[in-house]
Each structure stands twice: as structure tokens, then as C-alpha cells.
Residue frames as a rotation matrix with the C-alpha (Angstrom) as fourth column:
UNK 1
0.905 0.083 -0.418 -2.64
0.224 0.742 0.632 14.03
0.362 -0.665 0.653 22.00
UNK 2
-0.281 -0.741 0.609 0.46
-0.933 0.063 -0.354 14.75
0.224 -0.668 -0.710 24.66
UNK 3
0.125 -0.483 -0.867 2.32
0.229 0.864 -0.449 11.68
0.965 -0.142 0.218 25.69
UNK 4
0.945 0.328 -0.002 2.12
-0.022 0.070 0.997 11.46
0.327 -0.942 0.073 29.34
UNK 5
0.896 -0.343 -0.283 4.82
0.110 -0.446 0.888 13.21
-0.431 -0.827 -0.361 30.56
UNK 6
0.605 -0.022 0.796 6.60
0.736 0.397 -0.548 13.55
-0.304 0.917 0.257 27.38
UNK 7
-0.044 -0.047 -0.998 6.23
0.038 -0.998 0.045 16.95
-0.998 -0.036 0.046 26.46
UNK 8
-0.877 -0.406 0.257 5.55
0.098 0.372 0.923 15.56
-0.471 0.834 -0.287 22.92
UNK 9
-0.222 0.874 -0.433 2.53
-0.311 -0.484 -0.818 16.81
-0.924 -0.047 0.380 20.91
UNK 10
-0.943 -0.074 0.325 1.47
0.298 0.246 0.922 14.35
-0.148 0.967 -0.209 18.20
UNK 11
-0.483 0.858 -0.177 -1.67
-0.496 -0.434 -0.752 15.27
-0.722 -0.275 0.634 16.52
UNK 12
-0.934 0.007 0.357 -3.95
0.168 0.890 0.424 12.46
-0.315 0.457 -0.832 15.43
UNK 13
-0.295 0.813 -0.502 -6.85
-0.896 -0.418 -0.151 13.30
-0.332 0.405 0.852 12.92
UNK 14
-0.200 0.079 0.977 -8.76
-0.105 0.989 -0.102 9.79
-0.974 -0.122 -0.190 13.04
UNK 15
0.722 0.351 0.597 -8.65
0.461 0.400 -0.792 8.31
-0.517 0.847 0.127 9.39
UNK 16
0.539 -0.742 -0.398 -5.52
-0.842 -0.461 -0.281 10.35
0.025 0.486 -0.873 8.16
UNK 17
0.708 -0.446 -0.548 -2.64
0.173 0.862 -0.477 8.19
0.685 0.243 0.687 7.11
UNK 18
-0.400 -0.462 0.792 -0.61
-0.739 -0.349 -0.576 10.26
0.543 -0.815 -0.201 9.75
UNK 19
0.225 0.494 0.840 -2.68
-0.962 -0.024 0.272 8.82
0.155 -0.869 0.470 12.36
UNK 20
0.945 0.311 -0.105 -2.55
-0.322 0.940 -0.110 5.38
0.065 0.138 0.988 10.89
UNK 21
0.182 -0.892 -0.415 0.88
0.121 0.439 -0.890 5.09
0.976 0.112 0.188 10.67
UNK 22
-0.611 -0.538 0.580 1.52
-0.655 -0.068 -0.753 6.30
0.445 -0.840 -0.310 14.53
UNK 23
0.116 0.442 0.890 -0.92
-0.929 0.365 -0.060 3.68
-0.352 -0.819 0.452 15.63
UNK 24
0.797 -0.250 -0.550 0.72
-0.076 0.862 -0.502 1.17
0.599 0.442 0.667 13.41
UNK 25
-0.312 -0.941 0.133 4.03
-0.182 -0.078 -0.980 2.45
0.932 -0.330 -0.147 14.79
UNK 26
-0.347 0.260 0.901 2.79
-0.932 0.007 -0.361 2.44
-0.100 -0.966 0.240 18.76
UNK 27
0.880 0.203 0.429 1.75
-0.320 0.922 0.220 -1.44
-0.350 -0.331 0.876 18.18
UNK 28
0.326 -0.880 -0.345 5.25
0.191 0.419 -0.888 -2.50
0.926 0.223 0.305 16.43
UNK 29
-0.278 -0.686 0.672 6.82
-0.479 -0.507 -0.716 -0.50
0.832 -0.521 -0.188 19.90
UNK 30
0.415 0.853 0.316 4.02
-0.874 0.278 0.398 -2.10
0.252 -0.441 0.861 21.82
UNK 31
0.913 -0.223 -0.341 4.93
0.174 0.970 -0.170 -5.88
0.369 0.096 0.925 20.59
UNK 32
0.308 -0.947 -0.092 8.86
0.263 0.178 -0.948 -4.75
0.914 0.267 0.304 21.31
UNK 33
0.088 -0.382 -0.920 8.22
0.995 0.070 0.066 -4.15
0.039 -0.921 0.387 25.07
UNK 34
-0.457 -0.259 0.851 8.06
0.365 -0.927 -0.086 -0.22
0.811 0.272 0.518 24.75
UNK 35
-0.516 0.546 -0.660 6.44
0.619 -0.296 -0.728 1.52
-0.593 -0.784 -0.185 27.32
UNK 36
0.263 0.734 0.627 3.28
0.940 -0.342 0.007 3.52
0.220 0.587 -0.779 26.16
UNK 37
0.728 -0.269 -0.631 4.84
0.126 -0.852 0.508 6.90
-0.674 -0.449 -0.586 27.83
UNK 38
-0.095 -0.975 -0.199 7.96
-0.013 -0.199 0.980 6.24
-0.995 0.095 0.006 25.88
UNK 39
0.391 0.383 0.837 5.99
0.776 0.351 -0.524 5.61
-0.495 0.854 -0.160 22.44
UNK 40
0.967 0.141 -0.213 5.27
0.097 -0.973 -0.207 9.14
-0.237 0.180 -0.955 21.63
UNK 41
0.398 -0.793 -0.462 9.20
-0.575 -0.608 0.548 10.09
-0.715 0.047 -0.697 21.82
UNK 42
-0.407 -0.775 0.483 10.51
-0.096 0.562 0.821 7.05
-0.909 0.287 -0.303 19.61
UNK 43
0.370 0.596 0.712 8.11
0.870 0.047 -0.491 7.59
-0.327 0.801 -0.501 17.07
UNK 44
0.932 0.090 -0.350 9.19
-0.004 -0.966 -0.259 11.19
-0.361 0.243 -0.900 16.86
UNK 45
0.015 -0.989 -0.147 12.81
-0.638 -0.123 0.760 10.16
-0.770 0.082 -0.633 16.60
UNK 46
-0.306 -0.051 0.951 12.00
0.615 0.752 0.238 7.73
-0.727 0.657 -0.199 13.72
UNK 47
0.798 0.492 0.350 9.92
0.597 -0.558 -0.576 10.64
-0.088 0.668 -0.739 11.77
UNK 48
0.870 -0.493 0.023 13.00
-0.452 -0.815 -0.363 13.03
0.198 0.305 -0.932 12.01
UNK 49
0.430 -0.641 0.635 15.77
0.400 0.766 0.502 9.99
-0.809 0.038 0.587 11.55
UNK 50
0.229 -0.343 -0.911 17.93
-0.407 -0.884 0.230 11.36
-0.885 0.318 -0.341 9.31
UNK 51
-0.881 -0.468 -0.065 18.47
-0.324 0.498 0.805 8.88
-0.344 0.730 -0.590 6.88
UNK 52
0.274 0.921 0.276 14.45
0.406 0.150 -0.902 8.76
-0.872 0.359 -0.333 6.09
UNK 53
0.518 -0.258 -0.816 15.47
-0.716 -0.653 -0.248 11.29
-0.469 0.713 -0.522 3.07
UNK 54
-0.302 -0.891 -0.339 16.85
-0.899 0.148 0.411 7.80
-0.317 0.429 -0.846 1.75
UNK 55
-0.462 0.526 0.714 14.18
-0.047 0.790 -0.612 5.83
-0.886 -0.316 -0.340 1.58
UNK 56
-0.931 -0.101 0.350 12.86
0.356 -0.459 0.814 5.61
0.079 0.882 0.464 -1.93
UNK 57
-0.177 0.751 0.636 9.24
0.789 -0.278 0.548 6.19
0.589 0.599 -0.543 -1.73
UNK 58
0.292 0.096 -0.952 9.85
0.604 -0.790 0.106 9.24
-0.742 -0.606 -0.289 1.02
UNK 59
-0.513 -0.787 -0.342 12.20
0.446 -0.585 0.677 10.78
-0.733 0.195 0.651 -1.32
UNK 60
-0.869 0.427 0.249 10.20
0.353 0.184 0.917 10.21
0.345 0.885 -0.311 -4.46
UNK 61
0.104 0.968 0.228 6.76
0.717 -0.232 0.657 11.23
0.689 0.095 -0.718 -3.34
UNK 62
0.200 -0.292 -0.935 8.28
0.444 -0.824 0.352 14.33
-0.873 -0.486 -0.036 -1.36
UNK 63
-0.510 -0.638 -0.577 9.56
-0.010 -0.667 0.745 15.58
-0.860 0.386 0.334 -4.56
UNK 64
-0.432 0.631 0.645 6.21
0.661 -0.265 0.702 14.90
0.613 0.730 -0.303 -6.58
UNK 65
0.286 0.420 -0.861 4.54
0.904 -0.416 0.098 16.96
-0.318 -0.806 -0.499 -3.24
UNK 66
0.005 -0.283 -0.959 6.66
0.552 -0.799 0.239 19.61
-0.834 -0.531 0.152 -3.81
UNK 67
-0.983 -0.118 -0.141 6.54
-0.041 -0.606 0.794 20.29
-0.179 0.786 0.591 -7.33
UNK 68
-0.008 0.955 0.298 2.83
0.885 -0.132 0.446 20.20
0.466 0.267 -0.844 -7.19
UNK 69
0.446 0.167 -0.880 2.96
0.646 -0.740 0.187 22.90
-0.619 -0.652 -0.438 -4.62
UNK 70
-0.702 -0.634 -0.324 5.33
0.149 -0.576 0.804 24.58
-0.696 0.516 0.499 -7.17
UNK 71
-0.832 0.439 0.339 2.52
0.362 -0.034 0.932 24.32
0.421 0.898 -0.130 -9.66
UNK 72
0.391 0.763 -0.515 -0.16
0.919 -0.350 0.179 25.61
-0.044 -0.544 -0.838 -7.34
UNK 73
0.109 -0.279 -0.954 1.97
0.292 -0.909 0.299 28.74
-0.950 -0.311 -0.017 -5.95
UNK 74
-0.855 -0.267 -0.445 2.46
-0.162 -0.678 0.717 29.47
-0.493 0.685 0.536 -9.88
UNK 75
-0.628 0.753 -0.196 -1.44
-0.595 -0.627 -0.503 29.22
-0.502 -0.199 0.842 -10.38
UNK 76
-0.478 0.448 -0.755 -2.35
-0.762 0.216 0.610 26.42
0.437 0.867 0.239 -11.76
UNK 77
-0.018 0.885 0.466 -5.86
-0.998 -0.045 0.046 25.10
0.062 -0.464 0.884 -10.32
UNK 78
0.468 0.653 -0.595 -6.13
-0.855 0.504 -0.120 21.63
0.222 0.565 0.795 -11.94
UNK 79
-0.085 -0.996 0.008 -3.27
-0.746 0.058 -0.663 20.14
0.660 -0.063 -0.748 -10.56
UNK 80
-0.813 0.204 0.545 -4.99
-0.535 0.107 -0.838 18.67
-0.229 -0.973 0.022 -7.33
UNK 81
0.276 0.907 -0.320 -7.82
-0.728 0.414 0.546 16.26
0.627 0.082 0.775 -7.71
UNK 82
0.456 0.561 0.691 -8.93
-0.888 0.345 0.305 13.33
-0.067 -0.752 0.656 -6.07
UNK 83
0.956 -0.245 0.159 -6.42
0.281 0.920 -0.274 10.74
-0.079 0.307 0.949 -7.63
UNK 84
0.789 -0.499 0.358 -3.28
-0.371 -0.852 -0.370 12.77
0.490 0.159 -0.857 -6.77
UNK 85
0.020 -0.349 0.937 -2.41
-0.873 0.451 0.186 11.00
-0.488 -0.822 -0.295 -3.64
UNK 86
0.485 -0.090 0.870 -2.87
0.131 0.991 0.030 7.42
-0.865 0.100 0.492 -4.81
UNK 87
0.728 -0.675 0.118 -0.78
0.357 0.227 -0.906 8.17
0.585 0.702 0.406 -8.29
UNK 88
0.194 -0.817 0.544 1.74
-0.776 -0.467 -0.425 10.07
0.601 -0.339 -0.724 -6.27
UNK 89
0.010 -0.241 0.971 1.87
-0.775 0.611 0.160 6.78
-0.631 -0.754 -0.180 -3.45
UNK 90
0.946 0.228 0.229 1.56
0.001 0.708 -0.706 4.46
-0.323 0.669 0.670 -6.33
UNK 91
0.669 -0.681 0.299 4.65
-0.286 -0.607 -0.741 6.19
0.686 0.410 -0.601 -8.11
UNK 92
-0.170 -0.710 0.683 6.80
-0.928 -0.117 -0.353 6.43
0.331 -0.694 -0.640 -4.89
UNK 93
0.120 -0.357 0.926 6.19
-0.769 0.557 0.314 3.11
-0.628 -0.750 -0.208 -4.03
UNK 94
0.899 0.040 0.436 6.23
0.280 0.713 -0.643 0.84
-0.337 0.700 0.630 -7.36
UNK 95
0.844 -0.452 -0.288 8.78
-0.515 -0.534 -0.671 3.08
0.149 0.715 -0.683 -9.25
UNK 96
0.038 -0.985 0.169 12.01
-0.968 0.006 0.251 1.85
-0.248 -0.173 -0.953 -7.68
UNK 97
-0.476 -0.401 0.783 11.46
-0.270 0.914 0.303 -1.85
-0.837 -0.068 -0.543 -7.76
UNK 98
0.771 0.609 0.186 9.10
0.236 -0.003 -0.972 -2.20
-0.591 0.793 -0.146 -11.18
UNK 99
-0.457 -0.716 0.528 10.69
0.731 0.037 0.682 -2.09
-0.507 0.697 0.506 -14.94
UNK 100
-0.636 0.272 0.722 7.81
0.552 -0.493 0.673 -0.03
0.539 0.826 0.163 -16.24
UNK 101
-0.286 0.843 -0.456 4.68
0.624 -0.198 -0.756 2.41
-0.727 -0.501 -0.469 -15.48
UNK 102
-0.704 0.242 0.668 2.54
0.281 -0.769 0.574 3.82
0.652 0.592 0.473 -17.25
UNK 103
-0.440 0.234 -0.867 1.18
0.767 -0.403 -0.499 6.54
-0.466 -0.885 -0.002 -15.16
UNK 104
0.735 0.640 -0.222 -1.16
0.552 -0.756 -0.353 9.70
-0.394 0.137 -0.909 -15.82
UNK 105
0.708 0.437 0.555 -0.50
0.567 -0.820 -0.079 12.68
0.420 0.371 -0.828 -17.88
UNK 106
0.537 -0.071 0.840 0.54
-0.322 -0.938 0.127 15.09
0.779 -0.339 -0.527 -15.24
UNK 107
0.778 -0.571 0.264 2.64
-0.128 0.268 0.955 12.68
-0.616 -0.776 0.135 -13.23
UNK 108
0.551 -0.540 0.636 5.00
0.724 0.688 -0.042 12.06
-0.415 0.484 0.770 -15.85
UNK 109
0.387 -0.305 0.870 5.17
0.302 -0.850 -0.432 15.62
0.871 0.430 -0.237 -16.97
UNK 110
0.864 -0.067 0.499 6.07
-0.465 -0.485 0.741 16.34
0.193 -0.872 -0.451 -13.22
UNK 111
0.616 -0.707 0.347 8.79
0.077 0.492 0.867 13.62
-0.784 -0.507 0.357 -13.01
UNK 112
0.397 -0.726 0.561 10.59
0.864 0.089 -0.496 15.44
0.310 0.682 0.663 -16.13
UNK 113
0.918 0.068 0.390 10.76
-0.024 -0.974 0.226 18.58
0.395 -0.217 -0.893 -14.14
UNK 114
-0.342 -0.937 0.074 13.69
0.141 -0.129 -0.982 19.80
0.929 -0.326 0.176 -12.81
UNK 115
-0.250 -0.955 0.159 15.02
-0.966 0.235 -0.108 19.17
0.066 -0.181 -0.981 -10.02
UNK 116
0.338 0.129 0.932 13.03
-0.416 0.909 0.025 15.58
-0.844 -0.396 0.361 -9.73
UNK 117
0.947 -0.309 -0.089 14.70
0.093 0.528 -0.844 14.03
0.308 0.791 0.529 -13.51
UNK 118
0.166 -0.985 -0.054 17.90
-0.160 0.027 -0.987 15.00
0.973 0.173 -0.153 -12.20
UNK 119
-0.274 -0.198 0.941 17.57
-0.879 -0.346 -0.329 14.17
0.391 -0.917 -0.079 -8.42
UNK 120
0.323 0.589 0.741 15.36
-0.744 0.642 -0.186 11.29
-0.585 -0.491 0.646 -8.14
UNK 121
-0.789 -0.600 -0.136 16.59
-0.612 0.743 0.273 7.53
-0.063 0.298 -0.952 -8.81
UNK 122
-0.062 0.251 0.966 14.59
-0.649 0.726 -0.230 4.71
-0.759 -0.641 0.118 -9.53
UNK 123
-0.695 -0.537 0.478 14.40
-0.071 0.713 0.698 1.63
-0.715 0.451 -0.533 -11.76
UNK 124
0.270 0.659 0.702 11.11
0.726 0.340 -0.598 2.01
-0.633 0.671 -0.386 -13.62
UNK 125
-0.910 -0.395 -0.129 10.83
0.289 -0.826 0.484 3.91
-0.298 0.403 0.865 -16.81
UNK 126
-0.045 0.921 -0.386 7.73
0.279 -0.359 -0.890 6.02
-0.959 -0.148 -0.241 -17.33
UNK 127
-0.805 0.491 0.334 4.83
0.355 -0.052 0.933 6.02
0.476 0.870 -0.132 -19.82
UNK 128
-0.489 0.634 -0.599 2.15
-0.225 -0.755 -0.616 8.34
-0.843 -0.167 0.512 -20.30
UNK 129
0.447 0.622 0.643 -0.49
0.859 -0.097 -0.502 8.79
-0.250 0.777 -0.578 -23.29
UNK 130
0.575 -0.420 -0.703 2.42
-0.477 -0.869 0.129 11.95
-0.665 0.261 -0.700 -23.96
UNK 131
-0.215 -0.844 -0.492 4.72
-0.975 0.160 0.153 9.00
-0.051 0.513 -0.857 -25.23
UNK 132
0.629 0.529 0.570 2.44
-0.463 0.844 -0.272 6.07
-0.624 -0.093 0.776 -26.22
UNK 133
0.796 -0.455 -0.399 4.94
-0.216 0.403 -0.890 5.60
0.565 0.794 0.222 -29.12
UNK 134
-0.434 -0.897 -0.082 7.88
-0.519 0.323 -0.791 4.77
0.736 -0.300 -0.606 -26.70
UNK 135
0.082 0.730 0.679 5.48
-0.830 0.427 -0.359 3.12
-0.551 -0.534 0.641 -24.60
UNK 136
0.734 0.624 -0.270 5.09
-0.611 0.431 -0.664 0.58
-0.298 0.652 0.697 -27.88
UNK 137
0.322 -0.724 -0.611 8.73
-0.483 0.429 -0.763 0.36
0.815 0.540 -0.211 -28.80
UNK 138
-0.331 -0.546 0.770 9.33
-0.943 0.212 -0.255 -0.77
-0.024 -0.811 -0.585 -25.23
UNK 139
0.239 0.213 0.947 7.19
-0.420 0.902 -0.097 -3.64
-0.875 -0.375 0.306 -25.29
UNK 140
0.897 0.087 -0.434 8.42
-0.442 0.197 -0.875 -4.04
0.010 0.976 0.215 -28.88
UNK 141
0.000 -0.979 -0.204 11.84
-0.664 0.153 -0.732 -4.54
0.748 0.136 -0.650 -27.82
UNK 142
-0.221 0.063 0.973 10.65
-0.720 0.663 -0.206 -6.59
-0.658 -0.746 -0.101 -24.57
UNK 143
0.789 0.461 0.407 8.94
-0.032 0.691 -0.722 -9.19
-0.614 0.557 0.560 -27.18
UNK 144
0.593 -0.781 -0.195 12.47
-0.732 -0.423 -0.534 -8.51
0.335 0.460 -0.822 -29.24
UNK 145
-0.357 -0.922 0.151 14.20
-0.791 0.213 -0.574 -10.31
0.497 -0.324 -0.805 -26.41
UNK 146
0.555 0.722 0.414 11.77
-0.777 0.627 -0.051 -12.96
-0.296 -0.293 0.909 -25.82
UNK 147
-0.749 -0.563 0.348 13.93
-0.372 0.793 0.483 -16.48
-0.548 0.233 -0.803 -25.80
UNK 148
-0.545 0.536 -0.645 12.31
-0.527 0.379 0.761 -18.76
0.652 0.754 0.075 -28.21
UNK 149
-0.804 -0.009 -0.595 11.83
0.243 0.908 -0.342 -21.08
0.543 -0.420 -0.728 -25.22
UNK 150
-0.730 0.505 -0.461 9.83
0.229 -0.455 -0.861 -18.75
-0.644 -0.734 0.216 -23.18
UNK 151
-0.534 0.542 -0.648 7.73
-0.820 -0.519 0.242 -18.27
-0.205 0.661 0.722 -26.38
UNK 152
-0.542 0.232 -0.807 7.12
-0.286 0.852 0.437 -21.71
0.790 0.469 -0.396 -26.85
UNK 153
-0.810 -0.409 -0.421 6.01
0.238 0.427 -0.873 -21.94
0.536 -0.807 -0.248 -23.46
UNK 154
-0.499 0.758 -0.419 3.33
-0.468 -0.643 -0.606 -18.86
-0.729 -0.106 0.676 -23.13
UNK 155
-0.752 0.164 -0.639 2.27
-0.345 0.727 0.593 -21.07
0.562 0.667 -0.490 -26.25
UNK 156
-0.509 0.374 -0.775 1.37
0.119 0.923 0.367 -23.90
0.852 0.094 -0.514 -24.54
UNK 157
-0.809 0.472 -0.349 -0.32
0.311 -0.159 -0.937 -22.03
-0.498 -0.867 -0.018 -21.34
UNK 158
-0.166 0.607 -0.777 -2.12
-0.540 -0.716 -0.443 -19.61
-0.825 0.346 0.446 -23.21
UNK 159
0.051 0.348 0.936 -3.02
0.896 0.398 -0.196 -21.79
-0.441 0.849 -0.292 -26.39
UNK 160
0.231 -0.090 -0.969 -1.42
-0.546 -0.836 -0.053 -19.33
-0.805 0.541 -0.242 -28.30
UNK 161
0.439 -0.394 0.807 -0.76
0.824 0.535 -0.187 -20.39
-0.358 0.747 0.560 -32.19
């Protein structure tokens, strides 16, 4: 699609999340009194905003992207499947604001790689079925710091004895 008199070439493959998002973005611009001619360019200047690279779940699911591709280009097949994308958007968008995850296998082994363990911030800490035993002591030490009160409480919701 070319923006009418633009000179701006977005290409929109119906059902891609690309697509969705620029026709999410073209109604927000819409509702704000944009002109439809002028969409096309303010969308482009939001996608190559320079402070996107600070967002967490751009940063964070750019830098699981790319170290799959690193694992492809060094040959390894299995890497790619059909639940890639949703653990990799899961990941990049829970991780920062969340205390835990426990996440596949092969995401977890990706987010000890270099350069994403030493590049990438966020607040959860990851579990896998690689490290069910720190997995355990975490919720061992969550249940550790359980007030008495808050025990007595889940009690009496949950008819726990």
C-alpha cells in the first residue's frame, strides 16, 4: 500500500501482526484528528522512534529473535516451531512486570546466552524443567515469608486445615 502522496510504502499482509498493529495505529491517529494521507508517515516515524529500543518487550523479544536466528545460521533445525512466537511475546511481555516464569526448555536456555543474560533487564526470574529444583526452593522461600496473618487467612478462604 503507498500513502497517497506520501512516497511511503507500508506493506500490509492481511492477518500479520504487522498489519494489525498499523491498522490499530491508523485508528488511534484517526480518533486524534490525523489526516489519512498523513497516517502512513507518522506511523513510520513511531516504528523508527529512537527510543523504541527502550521499551521492554521490543528489546526483550528482539534479542530472543536474534539469538534464534543465531541458532538457525549455526544449524540447528528444531529451534522454530509453532509455539515460538507466543513464548517469545509471552516472555517479552510478562517478564518485566511478573516475579516469576516458568517458561519452556529452549527459552530459558536462550535467555542465559550471551549477550541477552548480560544485556537484557527485567524483573521476573526464570524457570524451566532444566532447574525444577530452584523452581521449588523459590516457592519454598515464597511460603518461608508467608506472614502468619496471610496464612491464617488463605485458611479461612480456601478451608485449608
Amino acid at each position: 500500500m503507498i500513502g497517497p502522496g506520501t512516497g511511503v510504502r507500508v506493506y500490509l499482509a492481511c492477518g500479520r501482526p504487522i498489519y494489525r498493529e498499523y491498522r490499530e495505529l491508523c485508528r488511534l491517529l484517526e480518533d486524534r484528528g490525523i489526516d489519512e494521507n498523513q497516517q502512513p508517515i507518522e506511523i513510520m516515524k513511531f516504528w523508527h522512534w529512537e527510543r523504541q529500543q527502550e521499551i521492554p518487550h521490543q528489546r526483550i523479544s528482539s534479542y530472543l529473535f536474534a539469538a534464534v536466528a543465531r541458532r538457525v545460521v549455526m544449524g540447528e533445525k528444531k529451534i522454530v516451531d509453532r509455539g515460538l512466537i507466543n513464548d517469545v511475546r509471552t516472555i517479552s511481555t510478562y517478564a518485566p512486570y511478573v516475579d516469576a516464569l516458568f517458561i519452556d526448555k529452549r527459552c530459558a536456555a536462550l535467555l542465559k546466552e550471551e549477550p541477552l543474560r548480560a544485556e537484557l533487564e527485567y524483573k521476573a526470574r526464570i524457570f524451566s524443567l532444566n532447574n525444577p529444583d530452584e523452581f521449588l526452593g523459590y516457592l519454598q522461600e515464597i511460603e518461608s515469608q508467608t506472614p502468619d496473618e496471610v496464612r491464617e487467612y488463605a485458611a479461612m478462604i480456601y478451608g485449608i486445615d
